[in-house]
C-alpha positions in Angstrom: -96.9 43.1 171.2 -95.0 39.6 171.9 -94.2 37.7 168.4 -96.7 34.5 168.5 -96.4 34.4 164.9 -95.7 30.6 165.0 -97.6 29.3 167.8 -100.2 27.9 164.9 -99.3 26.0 162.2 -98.3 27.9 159.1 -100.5 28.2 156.1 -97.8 29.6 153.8 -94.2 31.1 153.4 -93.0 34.3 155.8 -94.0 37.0 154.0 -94.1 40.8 156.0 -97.3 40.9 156.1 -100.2 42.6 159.1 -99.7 39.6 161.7 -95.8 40.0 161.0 -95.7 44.1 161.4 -98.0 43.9 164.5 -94.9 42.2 166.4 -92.3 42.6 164.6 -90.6 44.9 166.7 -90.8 42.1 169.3 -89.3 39.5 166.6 -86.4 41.0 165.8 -85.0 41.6 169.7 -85.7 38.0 170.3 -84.6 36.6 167.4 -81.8 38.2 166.5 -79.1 37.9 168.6 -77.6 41.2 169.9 -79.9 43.1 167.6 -80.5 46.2 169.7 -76.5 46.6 170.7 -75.6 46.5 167.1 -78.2 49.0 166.2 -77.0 51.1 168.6 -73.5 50.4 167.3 -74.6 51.5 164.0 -76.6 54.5 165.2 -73.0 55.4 166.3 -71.0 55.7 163.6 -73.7 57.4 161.5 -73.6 59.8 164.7 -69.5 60.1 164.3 -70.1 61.0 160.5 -73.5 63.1 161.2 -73.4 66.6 159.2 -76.2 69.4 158.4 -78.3 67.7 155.5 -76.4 64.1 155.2 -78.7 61.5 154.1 -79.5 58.3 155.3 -81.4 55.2 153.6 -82.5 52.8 155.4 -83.6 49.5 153.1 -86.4 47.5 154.0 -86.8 49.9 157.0 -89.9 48.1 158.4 -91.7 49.6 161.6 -88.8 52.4 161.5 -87.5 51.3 164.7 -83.7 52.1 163.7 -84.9 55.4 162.0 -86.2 57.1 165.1 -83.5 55.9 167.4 -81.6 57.7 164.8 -83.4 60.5 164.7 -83.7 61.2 168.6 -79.9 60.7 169.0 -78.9 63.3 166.1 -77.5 66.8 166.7 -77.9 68.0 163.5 -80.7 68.2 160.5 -79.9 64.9 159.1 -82.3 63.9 156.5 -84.0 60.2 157.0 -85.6 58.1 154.9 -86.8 54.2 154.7 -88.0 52.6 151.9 -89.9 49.4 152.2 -92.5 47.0 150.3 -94.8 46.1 153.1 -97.3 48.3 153.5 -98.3 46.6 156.5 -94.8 47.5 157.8 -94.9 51.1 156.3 -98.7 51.8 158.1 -97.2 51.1 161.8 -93.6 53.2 160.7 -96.0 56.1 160.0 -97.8 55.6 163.3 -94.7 55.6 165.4 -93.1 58.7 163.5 -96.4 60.5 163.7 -96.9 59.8 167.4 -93.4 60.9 168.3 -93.6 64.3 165.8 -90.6 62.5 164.0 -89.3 64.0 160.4 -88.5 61.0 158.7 -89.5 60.1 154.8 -91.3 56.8 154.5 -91.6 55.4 150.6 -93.1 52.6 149.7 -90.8 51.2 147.1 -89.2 48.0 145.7 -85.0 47.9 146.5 -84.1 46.2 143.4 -85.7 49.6 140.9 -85.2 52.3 143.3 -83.7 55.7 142.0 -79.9 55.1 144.1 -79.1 59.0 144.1 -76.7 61.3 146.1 -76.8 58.8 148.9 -74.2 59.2 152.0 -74.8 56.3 154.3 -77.0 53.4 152.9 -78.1 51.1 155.7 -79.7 47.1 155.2 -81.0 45.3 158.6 -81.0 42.2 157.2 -82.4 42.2 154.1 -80.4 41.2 151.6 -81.0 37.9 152.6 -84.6 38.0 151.2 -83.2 39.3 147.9 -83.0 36.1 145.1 -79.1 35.2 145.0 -78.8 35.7 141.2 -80.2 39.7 141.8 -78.0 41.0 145.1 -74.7 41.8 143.2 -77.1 43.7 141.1 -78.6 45.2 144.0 -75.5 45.9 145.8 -74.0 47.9 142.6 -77.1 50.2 142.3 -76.1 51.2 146.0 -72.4 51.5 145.2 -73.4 53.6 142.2 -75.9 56.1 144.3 -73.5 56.6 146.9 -71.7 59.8 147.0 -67.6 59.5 146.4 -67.3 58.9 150.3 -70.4 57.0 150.6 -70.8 53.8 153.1 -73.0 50.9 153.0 -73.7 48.9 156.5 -75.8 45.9 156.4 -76.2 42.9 158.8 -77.2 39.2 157.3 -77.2 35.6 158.6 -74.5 34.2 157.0 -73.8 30.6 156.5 -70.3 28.4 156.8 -68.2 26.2 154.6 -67.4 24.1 157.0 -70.9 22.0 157.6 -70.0 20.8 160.7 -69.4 24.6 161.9 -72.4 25.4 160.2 -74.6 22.7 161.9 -72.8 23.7 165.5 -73.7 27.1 164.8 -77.5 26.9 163.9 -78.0 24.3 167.4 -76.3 27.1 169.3 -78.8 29.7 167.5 -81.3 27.8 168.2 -80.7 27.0 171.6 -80.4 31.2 171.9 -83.8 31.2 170.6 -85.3 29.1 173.4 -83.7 31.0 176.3 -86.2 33.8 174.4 -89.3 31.9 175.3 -89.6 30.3 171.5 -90.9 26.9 171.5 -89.0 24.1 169.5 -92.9 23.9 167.5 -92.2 27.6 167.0 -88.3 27.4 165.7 -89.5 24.7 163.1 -92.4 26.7 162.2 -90.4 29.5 161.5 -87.5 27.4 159.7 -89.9 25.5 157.4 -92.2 29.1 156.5 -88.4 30.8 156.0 -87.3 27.9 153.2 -86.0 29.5 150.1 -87.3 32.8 151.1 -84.3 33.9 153.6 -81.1 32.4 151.5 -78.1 33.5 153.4 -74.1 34.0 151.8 -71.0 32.7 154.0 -69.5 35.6 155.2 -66.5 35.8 152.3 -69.5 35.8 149.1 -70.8 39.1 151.3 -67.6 40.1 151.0 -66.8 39.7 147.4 -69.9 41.0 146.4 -69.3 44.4 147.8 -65.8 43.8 145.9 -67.3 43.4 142.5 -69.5 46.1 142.7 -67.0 48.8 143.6 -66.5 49.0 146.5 -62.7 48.9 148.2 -63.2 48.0 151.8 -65.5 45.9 153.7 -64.8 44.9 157.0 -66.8 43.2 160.2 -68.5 45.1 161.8 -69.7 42.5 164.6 -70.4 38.7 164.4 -72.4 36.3 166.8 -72.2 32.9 165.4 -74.0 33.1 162.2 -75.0 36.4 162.5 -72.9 39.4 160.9 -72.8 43.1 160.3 -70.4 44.7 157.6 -69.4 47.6 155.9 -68.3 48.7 152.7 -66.4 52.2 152.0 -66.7 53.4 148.6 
């Protein structure tokens, strides 16, 4: 279904909610840029470190659209699992894995309390982002700490610049992106205003030095488009 979220004027902040979940699949290949080649980036690394029984957590996993590309690219009995807490989002994930006879574990849970255990690869599709500033070093060590001793953590964010002329440069070009996608300029406001102090991004370097500080001793770039930018961090 094609994301006309915004076409009305908002009557609160974004929240994941039934109207989100219904095109959400939609929003994030229009309005992220490169979304679906870095998925499939990720998807292959996991696939170059894929081994009988590995586990994979996928945070805020949504409609499960990165699980089960995943899961119909793997070769072996990986097991998957997604944790989110929009039950909105969680309802269409367990359509989709139903309707395609997919094996994947679907929890509804919060990211900040959940039990970090025996983890091998913990993945975050932008997500952080909607995690309060002051809590997502404490988030990120509860990841470092549940990852086995060769344990990785990938996760993409929208990142912000020092520079605030860069910074501005780059959020015209985004948004000039999201108009060749068929969003209106009523729509990109719309969206900007309902996503104020709800989606708080980090410049690239405080990503990095939180994955420092909680443990972890390499983090490089994955990818970057402008202001959008996929790490990883190696236990």
């Amino acid at each position: 279904m094609k994301d006309k979220v915004f076409k009305t004027p908002i009557a609160k902040k974004f929240e994941f909610d039934e109207a989100v979940a219904s095109v959400f699949d939609d929003m994030l290949s229009r309005s992220v840029p490169f979304y679906d080649e870095v998925r499939k980036l990720v998807i292959a690394l996991i696939l170059a470190e894929q081994e009988e029984g590995k586990k994979v957590l996928d945070l805020g996993s949504s409609t499960a659209k990165f699980l089960l590309d995943l899961h119909s690219k793997m070769e072996c009995n990986m097991h998957l699992k997604g944790i989110d807490n929009s039950q909105a989002m969680l309802d269409r994930a367990e359509q989709k894995c139903q309707a395609l006879g997919a094996d994947i574990s679907l929890e509804f849970a919060d990211m900040l309390t959940y039990p970090y255990e025996d983890e091998d690869i913990v993945v975050s599709n932008y997500t952080l982002q909607f995690i309060r500033p002051m809590q997502r070093l404490e988030l990120v060590e509860k990841i470092y700490n549940g990852l086995k001793g060769t344990g990785l953590f990938i996760f993409s964010e929208k990142v912000v610049f020092d520079d605030k002329k860069l910074d501005k440069q780059m959020i015209d070009i985004y948004y000039e992106y999201k108009k060749r996608q068929g969003y209106s300029e009523y729509e990109i406001a719309q969206k900007r205003e309902a996503l104020e102090n709800v989606l708080i991004p980090f410049t690239m370097e405080e990503n990095r030095q939180m994955c420092y500080k909680a443990g972890f001793k390499q983090v490089d770039t994955l990818f970057q488009w402008a202001n959008f930018t996929t790490f990883i961090a190696k236990k």
